[in-house]
C-alpha positions in Angstrom: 85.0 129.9 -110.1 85.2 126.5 -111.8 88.2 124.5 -110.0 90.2 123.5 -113.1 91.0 127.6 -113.6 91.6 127.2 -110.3 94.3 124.1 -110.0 95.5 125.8 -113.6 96.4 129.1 -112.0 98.1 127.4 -108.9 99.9 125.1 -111.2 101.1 128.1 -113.2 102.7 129.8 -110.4 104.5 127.4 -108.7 106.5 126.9 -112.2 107.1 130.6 -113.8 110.6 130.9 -113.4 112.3 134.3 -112.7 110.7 137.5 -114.9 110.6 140.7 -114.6 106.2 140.2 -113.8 104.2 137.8 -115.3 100.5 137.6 -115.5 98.0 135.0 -116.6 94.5 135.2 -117.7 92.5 131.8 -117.8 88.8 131.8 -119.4 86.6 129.7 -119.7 83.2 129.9 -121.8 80.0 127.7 -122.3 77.7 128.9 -124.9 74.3 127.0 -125.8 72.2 128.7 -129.1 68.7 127.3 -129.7 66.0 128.4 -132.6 62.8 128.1 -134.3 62.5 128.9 -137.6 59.2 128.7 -139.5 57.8 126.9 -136.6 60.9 124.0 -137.5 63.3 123.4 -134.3 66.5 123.8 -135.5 69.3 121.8 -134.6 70.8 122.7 -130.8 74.6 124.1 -130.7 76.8 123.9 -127.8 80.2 125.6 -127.6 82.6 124.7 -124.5 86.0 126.8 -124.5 89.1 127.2 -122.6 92.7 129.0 -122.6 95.0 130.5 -121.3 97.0 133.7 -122.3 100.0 134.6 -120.7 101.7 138.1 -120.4 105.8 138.6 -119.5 107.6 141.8 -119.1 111.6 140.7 -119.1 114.3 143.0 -119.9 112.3 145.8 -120.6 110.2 144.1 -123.3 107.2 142.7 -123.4 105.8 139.1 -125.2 102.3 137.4 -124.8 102.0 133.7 -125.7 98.1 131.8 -125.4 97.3 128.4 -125.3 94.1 126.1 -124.8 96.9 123.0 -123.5 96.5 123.7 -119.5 98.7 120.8 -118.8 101.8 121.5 -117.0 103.7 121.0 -120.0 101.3 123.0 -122.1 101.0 126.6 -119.7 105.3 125.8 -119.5 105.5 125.7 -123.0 103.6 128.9 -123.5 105.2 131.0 -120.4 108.7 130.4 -122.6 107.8 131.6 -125.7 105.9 134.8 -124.4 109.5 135.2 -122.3 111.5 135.3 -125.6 108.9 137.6 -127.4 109.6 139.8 -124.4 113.2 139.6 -124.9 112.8 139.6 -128.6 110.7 142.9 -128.7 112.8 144.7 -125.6 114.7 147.1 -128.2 111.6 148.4 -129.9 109.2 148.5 -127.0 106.5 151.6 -127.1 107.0 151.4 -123.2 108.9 151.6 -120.5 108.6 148.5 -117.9 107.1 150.6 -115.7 104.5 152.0 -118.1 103.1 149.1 -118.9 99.7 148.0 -116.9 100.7 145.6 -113.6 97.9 144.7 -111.9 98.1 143.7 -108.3 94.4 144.2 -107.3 91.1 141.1 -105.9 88.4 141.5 -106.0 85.4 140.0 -108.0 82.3 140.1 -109.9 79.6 138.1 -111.2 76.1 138.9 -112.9 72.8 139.2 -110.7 70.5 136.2 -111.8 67.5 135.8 -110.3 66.0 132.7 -112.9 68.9 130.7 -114.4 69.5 129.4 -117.6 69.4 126.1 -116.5 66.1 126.9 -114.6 64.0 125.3 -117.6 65.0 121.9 -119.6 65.8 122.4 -122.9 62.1 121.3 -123.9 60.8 123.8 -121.7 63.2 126.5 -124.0 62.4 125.6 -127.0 58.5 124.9 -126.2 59.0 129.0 -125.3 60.1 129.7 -128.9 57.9 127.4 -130.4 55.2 129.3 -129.6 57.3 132.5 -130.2 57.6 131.5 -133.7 53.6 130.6 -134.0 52.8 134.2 -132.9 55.4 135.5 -135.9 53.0 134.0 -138.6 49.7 136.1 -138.4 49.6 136.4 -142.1 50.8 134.5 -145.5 52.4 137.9 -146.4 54.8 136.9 -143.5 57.7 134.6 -145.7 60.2 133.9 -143.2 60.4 134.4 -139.4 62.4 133.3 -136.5 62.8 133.0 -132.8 66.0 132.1 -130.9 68.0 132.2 -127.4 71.3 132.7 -127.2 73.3 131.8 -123.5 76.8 132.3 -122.3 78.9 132.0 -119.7 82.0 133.2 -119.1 84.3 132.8 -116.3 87.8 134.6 -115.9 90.4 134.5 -114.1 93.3 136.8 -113.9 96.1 136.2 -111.6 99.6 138.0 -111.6 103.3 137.8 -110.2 102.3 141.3 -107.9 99.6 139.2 -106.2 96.5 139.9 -108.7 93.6 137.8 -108.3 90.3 139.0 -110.2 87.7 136.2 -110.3 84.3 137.6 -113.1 81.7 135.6 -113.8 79.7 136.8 -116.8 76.0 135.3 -117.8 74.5 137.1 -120.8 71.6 136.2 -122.7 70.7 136.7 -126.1 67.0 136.2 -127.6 65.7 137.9 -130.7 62.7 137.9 -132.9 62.6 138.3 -137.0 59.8 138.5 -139.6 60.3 138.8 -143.0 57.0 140.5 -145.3 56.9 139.8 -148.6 54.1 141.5 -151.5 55.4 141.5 -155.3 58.8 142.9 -155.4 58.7 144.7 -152.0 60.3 142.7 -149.3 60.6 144.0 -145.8 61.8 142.9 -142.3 61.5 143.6 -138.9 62.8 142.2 -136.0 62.6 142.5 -131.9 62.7 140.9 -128.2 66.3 142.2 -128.3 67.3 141.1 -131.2 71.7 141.6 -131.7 71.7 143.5 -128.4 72.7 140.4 -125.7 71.5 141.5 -122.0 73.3 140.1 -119.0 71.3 138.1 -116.7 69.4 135.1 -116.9 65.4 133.8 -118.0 64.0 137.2 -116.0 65.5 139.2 -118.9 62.6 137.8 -121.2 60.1 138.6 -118.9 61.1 142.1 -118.7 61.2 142.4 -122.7 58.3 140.9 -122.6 59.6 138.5 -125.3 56.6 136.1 -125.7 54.2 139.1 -126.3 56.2 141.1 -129.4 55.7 138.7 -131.7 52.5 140.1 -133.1 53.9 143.1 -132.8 57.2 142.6 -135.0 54.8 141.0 -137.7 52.4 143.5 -138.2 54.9 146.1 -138.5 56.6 143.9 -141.1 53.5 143.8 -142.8 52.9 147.4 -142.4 56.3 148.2 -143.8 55.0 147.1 -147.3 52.0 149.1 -147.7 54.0 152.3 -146.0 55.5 155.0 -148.6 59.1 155.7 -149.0 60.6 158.0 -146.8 60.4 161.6 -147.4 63.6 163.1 -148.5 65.1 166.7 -147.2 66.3 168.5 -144.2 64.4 167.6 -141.1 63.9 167.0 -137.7 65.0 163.0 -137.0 64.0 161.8 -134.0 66.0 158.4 -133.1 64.2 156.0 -131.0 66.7 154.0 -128.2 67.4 151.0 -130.5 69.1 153.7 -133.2 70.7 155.4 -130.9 72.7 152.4 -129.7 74.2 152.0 -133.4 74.6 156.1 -133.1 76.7 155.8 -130.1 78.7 152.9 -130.9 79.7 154.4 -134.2 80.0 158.3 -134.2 80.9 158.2 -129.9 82.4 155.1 -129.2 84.8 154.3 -131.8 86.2 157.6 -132.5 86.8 157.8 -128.5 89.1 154.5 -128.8 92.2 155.7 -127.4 94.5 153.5 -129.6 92.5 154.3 -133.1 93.2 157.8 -132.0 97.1 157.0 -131.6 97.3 155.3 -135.2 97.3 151.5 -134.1 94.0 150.7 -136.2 94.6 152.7 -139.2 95.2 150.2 -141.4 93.1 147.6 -140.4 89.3 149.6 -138.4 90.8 152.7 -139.8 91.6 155.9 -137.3 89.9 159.1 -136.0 88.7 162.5 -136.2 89.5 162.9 -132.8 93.0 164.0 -132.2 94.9 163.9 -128.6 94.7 167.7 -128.2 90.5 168.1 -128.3 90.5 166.5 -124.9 89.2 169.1 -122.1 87.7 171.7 -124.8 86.5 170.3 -127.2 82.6 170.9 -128.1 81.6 167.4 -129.1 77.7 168.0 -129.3 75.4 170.2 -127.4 75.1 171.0 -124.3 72.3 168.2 -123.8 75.1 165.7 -124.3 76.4 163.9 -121.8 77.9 160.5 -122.1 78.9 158.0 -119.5 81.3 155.2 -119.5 79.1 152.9 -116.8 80.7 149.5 -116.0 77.8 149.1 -113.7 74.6 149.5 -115.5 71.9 146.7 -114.7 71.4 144.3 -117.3 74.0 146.2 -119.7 75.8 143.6 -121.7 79.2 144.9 -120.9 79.0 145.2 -116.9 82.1 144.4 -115.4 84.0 145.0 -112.3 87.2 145.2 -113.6 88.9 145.1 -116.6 90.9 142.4 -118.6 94.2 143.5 -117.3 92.6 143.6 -114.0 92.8 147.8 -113.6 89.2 148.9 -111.2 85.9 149.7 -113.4 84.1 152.9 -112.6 81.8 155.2 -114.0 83.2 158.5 -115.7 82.4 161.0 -117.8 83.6 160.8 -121.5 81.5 163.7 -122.8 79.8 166.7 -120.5 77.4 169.0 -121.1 78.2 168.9 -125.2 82.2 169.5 -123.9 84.6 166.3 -124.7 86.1 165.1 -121.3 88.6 162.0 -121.7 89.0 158.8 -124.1 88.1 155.1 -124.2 91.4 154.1 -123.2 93.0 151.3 -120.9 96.6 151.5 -118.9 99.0 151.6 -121.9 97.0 153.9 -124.3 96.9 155.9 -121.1 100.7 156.0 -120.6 101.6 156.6 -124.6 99.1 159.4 -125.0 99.6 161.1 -121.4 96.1 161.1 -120.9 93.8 160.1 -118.2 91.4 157.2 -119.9 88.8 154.2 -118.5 89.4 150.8 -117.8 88.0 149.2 -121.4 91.3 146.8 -121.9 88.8 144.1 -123.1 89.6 141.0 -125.1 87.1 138.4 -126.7 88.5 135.6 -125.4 91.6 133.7 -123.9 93.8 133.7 -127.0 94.0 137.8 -127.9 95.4 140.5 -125.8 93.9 143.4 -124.1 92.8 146.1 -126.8 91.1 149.0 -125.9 87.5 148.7 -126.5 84.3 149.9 -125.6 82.1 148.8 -123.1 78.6 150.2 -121.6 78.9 153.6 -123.3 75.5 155.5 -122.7 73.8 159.0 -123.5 72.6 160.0 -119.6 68.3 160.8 -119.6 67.5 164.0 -120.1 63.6 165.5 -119.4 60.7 164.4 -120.7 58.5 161.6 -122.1 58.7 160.6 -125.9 55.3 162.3 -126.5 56.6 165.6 -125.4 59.6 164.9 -127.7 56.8 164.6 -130.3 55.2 167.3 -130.1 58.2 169.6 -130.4 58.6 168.3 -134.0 56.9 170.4 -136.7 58.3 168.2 -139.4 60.3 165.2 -139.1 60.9 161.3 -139.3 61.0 158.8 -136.2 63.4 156.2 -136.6 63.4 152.7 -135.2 66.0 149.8 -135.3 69.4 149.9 -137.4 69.3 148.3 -140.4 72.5 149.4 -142.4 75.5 151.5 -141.5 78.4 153.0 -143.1 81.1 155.1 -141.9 84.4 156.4 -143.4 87.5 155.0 -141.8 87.8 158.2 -139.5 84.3 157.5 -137.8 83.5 161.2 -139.2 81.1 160.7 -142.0 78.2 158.2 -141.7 75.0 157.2 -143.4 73.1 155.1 -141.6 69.4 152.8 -142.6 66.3 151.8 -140.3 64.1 149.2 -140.6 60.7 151.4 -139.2 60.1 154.8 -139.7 57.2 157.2 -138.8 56.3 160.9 -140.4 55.9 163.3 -137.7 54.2 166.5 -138.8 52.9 169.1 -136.3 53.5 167.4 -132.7 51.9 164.5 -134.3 53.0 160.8 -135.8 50.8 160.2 -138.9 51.8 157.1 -140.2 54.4 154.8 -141.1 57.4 155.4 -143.9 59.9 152.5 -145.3 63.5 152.8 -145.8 64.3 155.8 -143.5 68.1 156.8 -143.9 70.0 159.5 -142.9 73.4 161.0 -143.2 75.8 163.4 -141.2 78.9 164.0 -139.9 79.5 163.3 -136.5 81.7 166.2 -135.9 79.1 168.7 -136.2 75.6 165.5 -136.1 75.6 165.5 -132.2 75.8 169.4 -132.2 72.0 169.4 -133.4 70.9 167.5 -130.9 67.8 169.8 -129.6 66.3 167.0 -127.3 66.9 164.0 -124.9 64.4 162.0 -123.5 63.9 161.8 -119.2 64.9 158.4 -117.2 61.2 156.8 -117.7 62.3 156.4 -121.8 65.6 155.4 -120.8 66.4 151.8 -122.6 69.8 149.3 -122.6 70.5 147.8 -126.1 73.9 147.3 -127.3 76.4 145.5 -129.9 77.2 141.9 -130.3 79.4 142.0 -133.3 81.6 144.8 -132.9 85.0 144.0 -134.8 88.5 145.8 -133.9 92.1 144.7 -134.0 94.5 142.4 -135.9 94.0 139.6 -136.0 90.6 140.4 -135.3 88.3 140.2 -131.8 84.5 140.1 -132.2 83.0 141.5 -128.7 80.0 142.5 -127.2 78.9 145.9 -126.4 76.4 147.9 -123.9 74.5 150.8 -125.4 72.1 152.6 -123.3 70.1 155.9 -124.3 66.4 157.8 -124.0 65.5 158.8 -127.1 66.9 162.2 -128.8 65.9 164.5 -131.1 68.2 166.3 -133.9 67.7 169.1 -136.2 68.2 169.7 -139.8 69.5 166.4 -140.7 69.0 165.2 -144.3 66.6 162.5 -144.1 65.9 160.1 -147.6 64.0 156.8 -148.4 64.6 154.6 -151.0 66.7 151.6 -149.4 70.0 153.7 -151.0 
C-alpha cells in the first residue's frame, strides 16, 4: 500500500469527531497509455490520481463528501460537509441506520503478476508495438491501423469507524490491435489482441494472447471483409463466438440483473428493467444450458476483486441456474430496500463517486464440447465474431446488435466469410434458444472497459467470460443497418 494512503487514513482517524459511523475510502491510480499508429509513435500519456471519499451516517441520515485535498485541513473539511448532508438528508432517508452497509471486515487483495509493467523501459514497449504496427500493414488496401498498451494501477484503501481495513491492489492491462480495409466505397475494420477488453495482470498477459503474432491475422480478415458478401438475412441458427458473447452478457444478463435499475434508481438516466423483484427463484431466464456465475475470482478477469468498495466479502454465486433466475447484481443497500439476497458488486470508478451497484466478472459457466462439434450441429447459420454496434431499449429487453466478422455455416460446415452480420431479439425469450454451450477448453475472458451507469456518471471496467454458444431461430441480416 503506498504510505501517503497510509499516513492519510491514520490522519483521518485521529480527527473524525463523534458520528454515528464513518468510513473513508482513499484511491490512488497511475495510468501510462502508449501507441503506434501507422507505424508513427504517438505521444506517451501519463495519468497520476488521488482522493478521498468519505461516508457518515449521523442521526439517521446519511451524507458522502470526496476530495483530492488529503491535507489535514482538506479530509476535515470534507468529513463536515458529508456530516451535514447526513443530517440534512435524515428525514427522507431510503434506510434505516442499521440498514445501511457498515463494514468492519481486513483483509486484502492484490493481482498475481508474474512480468511487471515496469519490467521493460518504455523503449522496450513501444519497440513491441512498433513492430506490432509493421505486421498490421501486409497490404495497401490496409488504410489505417494501430497498436497500443494501456496500464493501470490502482490501489484502495477502505478503512471505517467499526474497525474496517481492506487494502486492494489492482494492475490491469490493456493492449489492442486495429486495421482498417479500404476498396472503393467499402470500408471495413477489424480489430484484436484484446482489443476494449483490459485483462488484469501484467506483460505475461501478451504472451498468452499471443499479441505480437495477430497482427497478420486482424489484417487479412480486414481485407477479407471487403471481398466477403453481405450477410444473409432470415431466421437462423447464430452461433456467437466468446468476444460476442461478452457484449451479450453484459447487455441482456448483466444490466437487467442491476439490483438498483430494477428498483427505479436509473430510470431516467441508463433506463430500468424487464426484470421485476418477484421473478427471483422461478423465473425461466434461458434454457436449461444457462448458467451464469458472478466470479470475483476468475484469473486474469478484469474485475477480480476480493472485496467490494464498501468493503462487504467477494464470492462466487450463482445469478442464473440451469435456465432458472437465482438472485440479482446487487450490493448491501439494494439488498436491504428490495429484501433480497444479492452479490457484493458496490463498485465505484474512482475516489470521488459512491458505491453503485455494478457489475463485475459476470460469466456463462462451460458447457461440453469443442467449437467444431458446435459446428457441426448447425444446418444453416451465421458465426459471429467481435461486437461492432449495440443497441438496446432502456429496459435491456429488446436489442440489436452488429459484428465485425461473420462466417456462413451450412451443413456442419463454415464456407466462407459474410460482412455486416447483425442480429436482433429480445432477451426475455433470446437466451431461451440457446441449444448449445461450448466445454472449458473454448472457454475465453473478455470484458467491458466503458460501461456507463449512474448520475453523475461512472465509466468502469467489466469481466466477461464465456465458451462459445449456439442459438436457434434468431433473425440474422447484413447490410451494416
Amino acid at each position: 500500500m503506498e504510505a501517503l494512503l497510509e499516513q492519510t487514513a491514520r490522519r483521518f482517524a485521529d480527527q473524525v469527531s463523534a458520528v454515528d459511523f464513518w468510513s473513508l475510502r482513499l484511491v490512488s491510480e497511475r495510468k501510462e497509455s502508449l501507441a503506434v499508429r501507422q507505424d508513427v509513435v504517438q505521444p506517451p500519456d501519463t495519468l497520476v490520481n488521488r482522493g478521498a471519499f468519505i461516508t457518515v451516517f449521523q442521526d439517521g441520515g446519511a451524507g458522502y463528501a470526496a476530495t483530492s485535498d488529503l491535507s489535514p485541513s482538506g479530509l476535515y473539511g470534507a468529513l463536515k460537509r458529508a456530516r451535514e448532508w447526513a443530517i440534512l438528508t435524515a428525514p427522507w432517508n431510503l434506510l434505516g441506520t442499521e440498514d445501511h452497509p457498515r463494514s468492519a471486515r481486513t483483509g486484502g487483495y492484490e493481482t498475481p503478476v508474474t512480468e511487471p509493467w515496469e519490467g521493460l523501459s518504455i523503449a522496450e514497449k513501444i519497440d513491441l508495438l512498433q513492430t506490432a504496427s509493421r505486421s498490421l500493414k501486409i497490404d495497401n488496401r490496409i488504410v489505417d491501423w494501430w497498436a497500443w498498451l494501456v496500464y493501470r494501477r490502482i490501489d484502495t484503501l477502505l478503512v471505517s469507524g467499526d474497525g474496517a481495513r481492506v487494502e486492494q491492489r489492482f494492475h490491469i492491462i490493456d493492449p489492442g490491435l486495429k486495421a482498417v480495409a479500404n476498396l472503393g466505397s467499402k470500408t471495413q475494420v477489424r480489430t484484436g489482441g484484446a482489443a476494449r477488453g483490459a485483462l488484469q495482470g501484467g506483460l505475461e498477459r501478451l504472451e498468452h494472447l499471443g499479441f505480437s503474432a495477430q497482427g497478420p491475422r486482424v489484417a487479412a480478415e480486414a481485407l477479407a471483409l471487403l471481398e466477403a458478401p453481405e450477410c444473409p438475412q432470415g431466421r437462423m441458427d447464430l452461433l456467437l463466438m466468446p468476444s460476442q458473447m461478452a457484449l451479450q452478457i453484459h447487455e441482456s444478463i448483466g444490466h437487467p440483473l442491476e439490483l438498483d435499475r430494477i428498483l427505479g434508481d436509473e430510470r431516467n438516466y441508463a433506463g430500468t428493467s424487464f426484470v421485476t423483484p418477484d421473478m427471483f427463484g422461478h423465473y425461466r431466464y434461458g434454457s436449461t444450458l444457462l448458467n451464469v456465475t458472478f466470479d470475483p475470482s476468475c484469473d486474469g478477469e478484469a474485475a477480480r476483486y476480493a472485496f467490494d468498495d464498501e468493503g462487504t466479502p467477494a464470492e462466487r454465486v450463482h445469478l442464473i441456474r440451469d435456465g432458472l433466475l437465482q438472485r440479482p447484481l446487487g450490493g448491501a443497500s439494494s439488498q436491504a430496500r428490495a429484501g433480497l439476497i444479492g452479490t457484493a458488486n458496490a463498485r465505484a470508478c474512482d475516489w470521488d463517486r459512491p458505491p453503485i451497484d455494478r457489475m463485475a466478472n459476470l460469466n456463462i459457466e462451460p458447457g461440453q464440447g469443442s467449437l467444431a462439434e458446435l459446428v457441426s450441429g448447425i444446418e444453416r447459420g451465421v458465426l459471429m465474431d467481435t461486437n461492432r454496434s449495440w443497441s438496446i431499449d432502456d429496459s435491456r429487453n429488446k436489442f440489436q446488435f452488429g459484428c465485425e466478422l461473420g462466417r456462413l455455416i451450412e451443413d456442419g460446415e463454415v464456407k466462407g466469410v459474410v460482412r455486416n452480420p447483425n442480429y436482433r431479439g429480445i432477451s426475455a425469450t433470446f437466451w431461451r434458444s440457446l441449444s448449445a454451450v461450448g466445454g472449458r477448453a473454448s472457454f475465453e475472458v473478455h470484458g467491458v472497459t466503458n460501461c456507463g451507469k449512474g448520475e453523475p456518471n461512472q465509466m468502469i471496467h467489466v469481466g466477461h467470460a464465456s465458451p462459445p454458444c449456439v442459438f436457434r431461430a434468431v433473425e440474422v441480416f447484413g447490410g451494416g443497418a
